[in-house]
Backbone as XML, in Angstrom:
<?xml version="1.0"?>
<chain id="A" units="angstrom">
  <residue number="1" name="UNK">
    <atom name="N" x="12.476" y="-75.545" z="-36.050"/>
    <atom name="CA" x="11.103" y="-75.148" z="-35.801"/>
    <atom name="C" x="10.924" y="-74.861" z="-34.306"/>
  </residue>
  <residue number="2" name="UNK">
    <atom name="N" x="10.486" y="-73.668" z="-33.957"/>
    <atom name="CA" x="9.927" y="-73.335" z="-32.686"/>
    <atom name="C" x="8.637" y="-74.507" z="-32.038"/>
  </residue>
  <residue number="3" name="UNK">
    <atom name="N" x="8.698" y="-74.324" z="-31.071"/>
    <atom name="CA" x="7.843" y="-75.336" z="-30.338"/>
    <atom name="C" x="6.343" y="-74.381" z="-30.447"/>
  </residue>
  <residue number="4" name="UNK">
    <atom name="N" x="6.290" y="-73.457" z="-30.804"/>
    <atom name="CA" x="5.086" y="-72.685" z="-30.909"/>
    <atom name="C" x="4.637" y="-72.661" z="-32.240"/>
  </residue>
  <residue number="5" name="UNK">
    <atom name="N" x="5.626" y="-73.017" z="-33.162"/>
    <atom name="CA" x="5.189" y="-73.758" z="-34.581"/>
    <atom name="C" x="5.251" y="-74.969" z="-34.766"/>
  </residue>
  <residue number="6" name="UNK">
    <atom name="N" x="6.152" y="-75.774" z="-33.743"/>
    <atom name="CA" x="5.069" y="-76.819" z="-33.755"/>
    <atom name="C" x="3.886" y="-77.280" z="-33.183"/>
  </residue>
  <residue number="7" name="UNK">
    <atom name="N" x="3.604" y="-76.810" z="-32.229"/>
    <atom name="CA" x="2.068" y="-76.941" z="-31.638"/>
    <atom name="C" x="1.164" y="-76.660" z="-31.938"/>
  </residue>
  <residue number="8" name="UNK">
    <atom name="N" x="1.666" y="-75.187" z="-33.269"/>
    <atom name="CA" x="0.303" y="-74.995" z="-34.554"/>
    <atom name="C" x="0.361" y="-76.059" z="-35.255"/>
  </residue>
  <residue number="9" name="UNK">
    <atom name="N" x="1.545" y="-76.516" z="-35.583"/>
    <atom name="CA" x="1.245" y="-77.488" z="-36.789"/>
    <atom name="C" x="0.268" y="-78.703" z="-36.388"/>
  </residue>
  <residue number="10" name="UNK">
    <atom name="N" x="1.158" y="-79.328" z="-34.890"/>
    <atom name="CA" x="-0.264" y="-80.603" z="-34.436"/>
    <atom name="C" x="-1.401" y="-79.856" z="-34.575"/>
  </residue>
  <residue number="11" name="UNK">
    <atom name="N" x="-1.817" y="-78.714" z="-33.687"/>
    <atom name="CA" x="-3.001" y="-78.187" z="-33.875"/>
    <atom name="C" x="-3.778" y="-78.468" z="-35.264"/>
  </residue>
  <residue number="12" name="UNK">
    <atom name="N" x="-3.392" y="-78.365" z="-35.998"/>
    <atom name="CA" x="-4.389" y="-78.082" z="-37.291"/>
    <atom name="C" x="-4.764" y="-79.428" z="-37.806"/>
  </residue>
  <residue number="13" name="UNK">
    <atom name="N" x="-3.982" y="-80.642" z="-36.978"/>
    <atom name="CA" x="-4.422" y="-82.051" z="-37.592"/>
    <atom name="C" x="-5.519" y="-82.676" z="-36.613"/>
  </residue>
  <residue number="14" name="UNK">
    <atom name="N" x="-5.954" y="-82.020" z="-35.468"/>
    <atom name="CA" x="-6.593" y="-82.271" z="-33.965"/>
    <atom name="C" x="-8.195" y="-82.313" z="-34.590"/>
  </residue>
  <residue number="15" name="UNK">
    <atom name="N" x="-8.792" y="-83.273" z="-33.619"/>
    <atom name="CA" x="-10.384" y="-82.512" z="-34.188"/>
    <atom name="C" x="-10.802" y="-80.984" z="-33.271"/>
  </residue>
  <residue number="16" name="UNK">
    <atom name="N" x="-11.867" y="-80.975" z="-33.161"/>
    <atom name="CA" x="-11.923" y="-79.539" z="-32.665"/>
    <atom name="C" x="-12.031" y="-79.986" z="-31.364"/>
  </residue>
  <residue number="17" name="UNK">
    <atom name="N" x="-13.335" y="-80.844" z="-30.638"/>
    <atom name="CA" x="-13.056" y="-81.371" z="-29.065"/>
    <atom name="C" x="-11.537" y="-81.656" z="-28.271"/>
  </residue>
  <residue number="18" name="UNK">
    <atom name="N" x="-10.806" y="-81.820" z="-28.705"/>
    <atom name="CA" x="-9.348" y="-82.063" z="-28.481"/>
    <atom name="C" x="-8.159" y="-80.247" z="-28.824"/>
  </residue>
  <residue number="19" name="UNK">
    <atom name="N" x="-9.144" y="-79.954" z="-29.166"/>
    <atom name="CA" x="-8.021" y="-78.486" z="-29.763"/>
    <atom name="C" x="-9.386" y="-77.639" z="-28.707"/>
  </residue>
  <residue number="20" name="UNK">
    <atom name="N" x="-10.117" y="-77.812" z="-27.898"/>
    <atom name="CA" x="-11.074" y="-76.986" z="-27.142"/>
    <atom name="C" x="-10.077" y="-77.206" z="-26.285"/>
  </residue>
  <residue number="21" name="UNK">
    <atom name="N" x="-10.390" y="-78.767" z="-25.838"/>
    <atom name="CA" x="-9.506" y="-78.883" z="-24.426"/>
    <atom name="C" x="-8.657" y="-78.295" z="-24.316"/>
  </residue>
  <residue number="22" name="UNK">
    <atom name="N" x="-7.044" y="-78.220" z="-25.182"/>
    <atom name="CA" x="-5.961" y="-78.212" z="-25.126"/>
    <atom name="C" x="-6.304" y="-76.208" z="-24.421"/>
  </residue>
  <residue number="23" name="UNK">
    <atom name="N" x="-6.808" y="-75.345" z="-25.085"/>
    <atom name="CA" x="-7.007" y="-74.248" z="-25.122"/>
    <atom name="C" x="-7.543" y="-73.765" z="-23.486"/>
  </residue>
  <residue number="24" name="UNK">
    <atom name="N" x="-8.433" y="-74.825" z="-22.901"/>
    <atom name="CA" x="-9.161" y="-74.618" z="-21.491"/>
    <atom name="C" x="-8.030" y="-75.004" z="-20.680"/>
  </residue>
  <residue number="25" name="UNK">
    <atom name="N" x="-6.880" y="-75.932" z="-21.388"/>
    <atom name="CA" x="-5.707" y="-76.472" z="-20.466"/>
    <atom name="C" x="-4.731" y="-75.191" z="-20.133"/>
  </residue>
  <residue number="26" name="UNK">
    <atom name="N" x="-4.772" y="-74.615" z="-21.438"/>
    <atom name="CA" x="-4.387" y="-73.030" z="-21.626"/>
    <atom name="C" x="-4.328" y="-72.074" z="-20.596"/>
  </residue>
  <residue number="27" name="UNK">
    <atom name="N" x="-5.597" y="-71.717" z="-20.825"/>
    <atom name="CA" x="-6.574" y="-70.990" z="-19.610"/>
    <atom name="C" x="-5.830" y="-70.975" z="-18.481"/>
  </residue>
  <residue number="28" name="UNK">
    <atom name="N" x="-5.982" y="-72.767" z="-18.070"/>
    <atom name="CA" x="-6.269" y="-73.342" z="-16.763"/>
    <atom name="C" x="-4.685" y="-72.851" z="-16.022"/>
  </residue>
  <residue number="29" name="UNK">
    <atom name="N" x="-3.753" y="-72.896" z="-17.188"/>
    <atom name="CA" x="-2.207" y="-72.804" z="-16.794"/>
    <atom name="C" x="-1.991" y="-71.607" z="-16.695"/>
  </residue>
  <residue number="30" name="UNK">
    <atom name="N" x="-2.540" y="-70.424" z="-17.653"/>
    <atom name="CA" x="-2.400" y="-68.835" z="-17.820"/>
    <atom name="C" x="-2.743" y="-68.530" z="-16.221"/>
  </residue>
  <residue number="31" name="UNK">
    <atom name="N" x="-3.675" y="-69.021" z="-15.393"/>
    <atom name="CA" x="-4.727" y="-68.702" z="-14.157"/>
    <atom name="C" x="-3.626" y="-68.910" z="-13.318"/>
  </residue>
  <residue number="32" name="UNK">
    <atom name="N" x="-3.257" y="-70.075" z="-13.290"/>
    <atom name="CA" x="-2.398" y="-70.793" z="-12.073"/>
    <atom name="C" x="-1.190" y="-69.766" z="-12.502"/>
  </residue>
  <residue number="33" name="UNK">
    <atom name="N" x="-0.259" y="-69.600" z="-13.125"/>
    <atom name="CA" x="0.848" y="-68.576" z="-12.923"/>
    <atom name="C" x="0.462" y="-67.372" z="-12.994"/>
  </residue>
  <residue number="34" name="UNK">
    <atom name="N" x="-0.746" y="-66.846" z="-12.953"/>
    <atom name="CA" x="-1.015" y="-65.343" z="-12.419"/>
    <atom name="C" x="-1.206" y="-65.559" z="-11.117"/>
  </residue>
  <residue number="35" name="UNK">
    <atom name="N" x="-2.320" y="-66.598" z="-10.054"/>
    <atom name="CA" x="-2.112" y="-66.556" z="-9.349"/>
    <atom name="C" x="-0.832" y="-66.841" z="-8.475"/>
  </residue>
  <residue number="36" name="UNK">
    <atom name="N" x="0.002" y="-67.592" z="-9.060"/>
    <atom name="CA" x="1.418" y="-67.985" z="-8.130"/>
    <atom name="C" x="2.186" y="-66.131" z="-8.275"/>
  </residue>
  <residue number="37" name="UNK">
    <atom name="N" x="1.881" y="-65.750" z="-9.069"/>
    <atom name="CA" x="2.298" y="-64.553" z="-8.906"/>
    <atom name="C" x="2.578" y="-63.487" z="-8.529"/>
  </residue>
  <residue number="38" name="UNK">
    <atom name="N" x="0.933" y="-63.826" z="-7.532"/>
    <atom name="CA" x="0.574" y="-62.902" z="-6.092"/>
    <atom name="C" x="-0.091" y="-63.644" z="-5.041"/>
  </residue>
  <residue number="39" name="UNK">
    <atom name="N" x="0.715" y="-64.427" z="-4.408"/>
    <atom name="CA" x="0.876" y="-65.434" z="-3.546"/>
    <atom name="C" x="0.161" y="-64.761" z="-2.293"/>
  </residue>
  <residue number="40" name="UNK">
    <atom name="N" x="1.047" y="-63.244" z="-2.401"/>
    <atom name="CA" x="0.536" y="-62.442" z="-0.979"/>
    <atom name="C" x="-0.414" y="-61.804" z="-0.708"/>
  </residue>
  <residue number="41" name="UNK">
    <atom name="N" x="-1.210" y="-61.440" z="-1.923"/>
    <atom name="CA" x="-2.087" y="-60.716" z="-2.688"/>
    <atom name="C" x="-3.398" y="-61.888" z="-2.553"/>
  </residue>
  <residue number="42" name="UNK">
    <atom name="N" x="-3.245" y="-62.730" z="-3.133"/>
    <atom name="CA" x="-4.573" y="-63.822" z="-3.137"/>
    <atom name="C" x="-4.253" y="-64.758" z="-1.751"/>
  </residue>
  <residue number="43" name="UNK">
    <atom name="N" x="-6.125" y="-64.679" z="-1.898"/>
    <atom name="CA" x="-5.713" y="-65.479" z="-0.212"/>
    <atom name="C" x="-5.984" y="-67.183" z="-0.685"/>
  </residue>
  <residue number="44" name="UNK">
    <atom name="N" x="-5.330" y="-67.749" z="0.353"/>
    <atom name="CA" x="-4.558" y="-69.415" z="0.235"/>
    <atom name="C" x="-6.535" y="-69.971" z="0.412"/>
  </residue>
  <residue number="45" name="UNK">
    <atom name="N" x="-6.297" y="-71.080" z="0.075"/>
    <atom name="CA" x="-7.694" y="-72.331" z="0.408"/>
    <atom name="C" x="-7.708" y="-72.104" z="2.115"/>
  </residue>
  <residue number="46" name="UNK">
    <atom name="N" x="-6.670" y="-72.313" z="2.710"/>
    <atom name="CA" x="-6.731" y="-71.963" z="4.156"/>
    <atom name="C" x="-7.557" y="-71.075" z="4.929"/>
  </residue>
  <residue number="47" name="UNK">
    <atom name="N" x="-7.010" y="-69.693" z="4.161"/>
    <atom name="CA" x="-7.418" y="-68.611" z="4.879"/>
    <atom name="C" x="-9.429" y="-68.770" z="4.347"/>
  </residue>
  <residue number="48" name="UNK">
    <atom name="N" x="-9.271" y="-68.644" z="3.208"/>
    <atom name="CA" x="-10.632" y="-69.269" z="2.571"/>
    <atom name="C" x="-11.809" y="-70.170" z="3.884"/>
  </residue>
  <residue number="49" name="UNK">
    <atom name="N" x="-11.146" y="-71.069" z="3.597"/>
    <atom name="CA" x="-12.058" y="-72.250" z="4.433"/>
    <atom name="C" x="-11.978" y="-71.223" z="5.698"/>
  </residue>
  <residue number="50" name="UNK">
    <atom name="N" x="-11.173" y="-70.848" z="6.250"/>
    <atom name="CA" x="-11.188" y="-70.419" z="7.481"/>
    <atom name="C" x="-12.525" y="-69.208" z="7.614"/>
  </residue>
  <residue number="51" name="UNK">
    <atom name="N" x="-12.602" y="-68.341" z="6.550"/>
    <atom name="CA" x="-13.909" y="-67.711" z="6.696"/>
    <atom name="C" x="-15.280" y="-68.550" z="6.620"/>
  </residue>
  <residue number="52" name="UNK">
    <atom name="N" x="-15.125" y="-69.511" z="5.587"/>
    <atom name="CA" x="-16.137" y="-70.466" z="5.652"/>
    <atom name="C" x="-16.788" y="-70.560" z="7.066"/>
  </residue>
  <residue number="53" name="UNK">
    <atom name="N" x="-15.699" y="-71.140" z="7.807"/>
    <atom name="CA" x="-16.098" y="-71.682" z="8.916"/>
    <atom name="C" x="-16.583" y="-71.109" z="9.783"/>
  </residue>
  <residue number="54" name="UNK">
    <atom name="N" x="-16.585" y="-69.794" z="9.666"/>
    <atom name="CA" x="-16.349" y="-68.245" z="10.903"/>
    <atom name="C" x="-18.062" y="-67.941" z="10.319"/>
  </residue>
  <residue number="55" name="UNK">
    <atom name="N" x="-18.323" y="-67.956" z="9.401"/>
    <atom name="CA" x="-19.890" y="-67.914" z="8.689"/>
    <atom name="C" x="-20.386" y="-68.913" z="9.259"/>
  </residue>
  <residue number="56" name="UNK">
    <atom name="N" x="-20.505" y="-70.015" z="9.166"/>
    <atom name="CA" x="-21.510" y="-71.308" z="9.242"/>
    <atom name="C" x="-21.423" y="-71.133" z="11.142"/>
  </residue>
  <residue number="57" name="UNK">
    <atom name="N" x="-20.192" y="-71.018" z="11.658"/>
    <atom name="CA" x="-20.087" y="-70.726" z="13.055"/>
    <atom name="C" x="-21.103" y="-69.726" z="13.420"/>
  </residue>
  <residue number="58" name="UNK">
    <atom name="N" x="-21.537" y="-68.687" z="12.724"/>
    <atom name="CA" x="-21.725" y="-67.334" z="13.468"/>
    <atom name="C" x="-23.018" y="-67.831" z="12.840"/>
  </residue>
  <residue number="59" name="UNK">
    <atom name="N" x="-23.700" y="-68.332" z="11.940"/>
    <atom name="CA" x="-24.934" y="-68.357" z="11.567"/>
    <atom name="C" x="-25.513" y="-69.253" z="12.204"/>
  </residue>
  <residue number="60" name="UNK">
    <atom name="N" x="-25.041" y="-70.328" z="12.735"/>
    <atom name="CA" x="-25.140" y="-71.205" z="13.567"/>
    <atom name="C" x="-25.449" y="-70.692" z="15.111"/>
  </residue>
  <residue number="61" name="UNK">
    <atom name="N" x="-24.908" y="-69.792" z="15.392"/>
    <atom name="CA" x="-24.856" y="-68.871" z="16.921"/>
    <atom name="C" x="-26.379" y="-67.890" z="16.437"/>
  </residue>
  <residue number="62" name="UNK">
    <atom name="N" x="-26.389" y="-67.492" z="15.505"/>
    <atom name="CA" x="-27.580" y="-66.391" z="15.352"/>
    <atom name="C" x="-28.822" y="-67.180" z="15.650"/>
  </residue>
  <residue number="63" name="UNK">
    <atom name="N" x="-28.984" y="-68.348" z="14.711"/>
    <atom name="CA" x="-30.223" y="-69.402" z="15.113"/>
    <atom name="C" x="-30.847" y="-69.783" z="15.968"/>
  </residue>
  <residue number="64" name="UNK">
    <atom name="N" x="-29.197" y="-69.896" z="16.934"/>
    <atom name="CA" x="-29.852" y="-70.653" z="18.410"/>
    <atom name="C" x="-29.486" y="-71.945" z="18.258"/>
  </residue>
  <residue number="65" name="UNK">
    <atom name="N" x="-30.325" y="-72.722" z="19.183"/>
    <atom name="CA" x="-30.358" y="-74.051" z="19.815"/>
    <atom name="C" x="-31.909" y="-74.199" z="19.176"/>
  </residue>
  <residue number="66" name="UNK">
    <atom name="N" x="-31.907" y="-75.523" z="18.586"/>
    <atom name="CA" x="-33.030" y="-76.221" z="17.591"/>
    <atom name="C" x="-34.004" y="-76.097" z="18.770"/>
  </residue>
  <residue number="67" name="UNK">
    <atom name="N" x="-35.222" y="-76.150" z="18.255"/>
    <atom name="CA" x="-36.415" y="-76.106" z="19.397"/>
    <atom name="C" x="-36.857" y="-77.244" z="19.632"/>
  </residue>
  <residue number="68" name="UNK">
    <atom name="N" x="-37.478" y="-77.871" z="20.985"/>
    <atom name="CA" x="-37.892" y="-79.238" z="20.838"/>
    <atom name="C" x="-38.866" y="-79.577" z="20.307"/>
  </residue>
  <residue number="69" name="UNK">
    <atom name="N" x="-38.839" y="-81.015" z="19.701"/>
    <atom name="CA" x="-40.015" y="-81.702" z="19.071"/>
    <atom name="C" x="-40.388" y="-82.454" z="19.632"/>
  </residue>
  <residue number="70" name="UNK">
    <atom name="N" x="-42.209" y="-82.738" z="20.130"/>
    <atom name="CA" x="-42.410" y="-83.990" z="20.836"/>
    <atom name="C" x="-42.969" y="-84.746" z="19.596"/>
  </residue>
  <residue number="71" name="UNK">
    <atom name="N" x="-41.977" y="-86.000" z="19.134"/>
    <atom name="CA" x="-42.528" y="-86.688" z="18.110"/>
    <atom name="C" x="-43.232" y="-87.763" z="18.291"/>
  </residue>
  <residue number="72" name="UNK">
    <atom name="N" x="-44.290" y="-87.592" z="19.540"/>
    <atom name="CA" x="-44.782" y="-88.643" z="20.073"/>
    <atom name="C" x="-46.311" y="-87.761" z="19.344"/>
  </residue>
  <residue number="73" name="UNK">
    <atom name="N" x="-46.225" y="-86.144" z="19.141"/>
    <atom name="CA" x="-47.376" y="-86.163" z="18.120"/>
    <atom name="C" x="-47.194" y="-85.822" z="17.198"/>
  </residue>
  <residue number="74" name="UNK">
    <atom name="N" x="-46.426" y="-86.133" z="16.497"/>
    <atom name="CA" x="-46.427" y="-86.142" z="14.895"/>
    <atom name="C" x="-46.439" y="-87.208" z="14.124"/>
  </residue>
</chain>
């Protein structure tokens, strides 16, 4: 028996919450070896965060410097 007939066969004894998961685990694995696939092509968490930071930096510069509060009247 192929391992792809047997994983139908467990399959069909599973309840359905447990045969969802297994399927999103699916997914989750199909995703990850497309992306390992184009390593050079998709950009890393690195480069990622690194724009993050270049935004919150530059929006941060557009704002300014907070204005003062005298909280002696509020």
């Amino acid at each position: 028996m192929s391992a792809q007939e047997i994983l139908i066969e467990e399959i069909r004894h599973k309840p359905e919450p447990l045969v969802r998961e297994v399927l999103h685990y699916m997914k989750f694995l199909e995703r990850q070896r497309e992306e390992e696939a184009w390593p050079d092509v998709l950009p890393s968490r690195e480069v990622e965060q690194e724009k993050l930071d270049i935004l919150v930096a530059d929006t941060w510069e557009k704002l300014g410097p907070a204005p003062e509060i005298d909280y002696a009247k509020l």
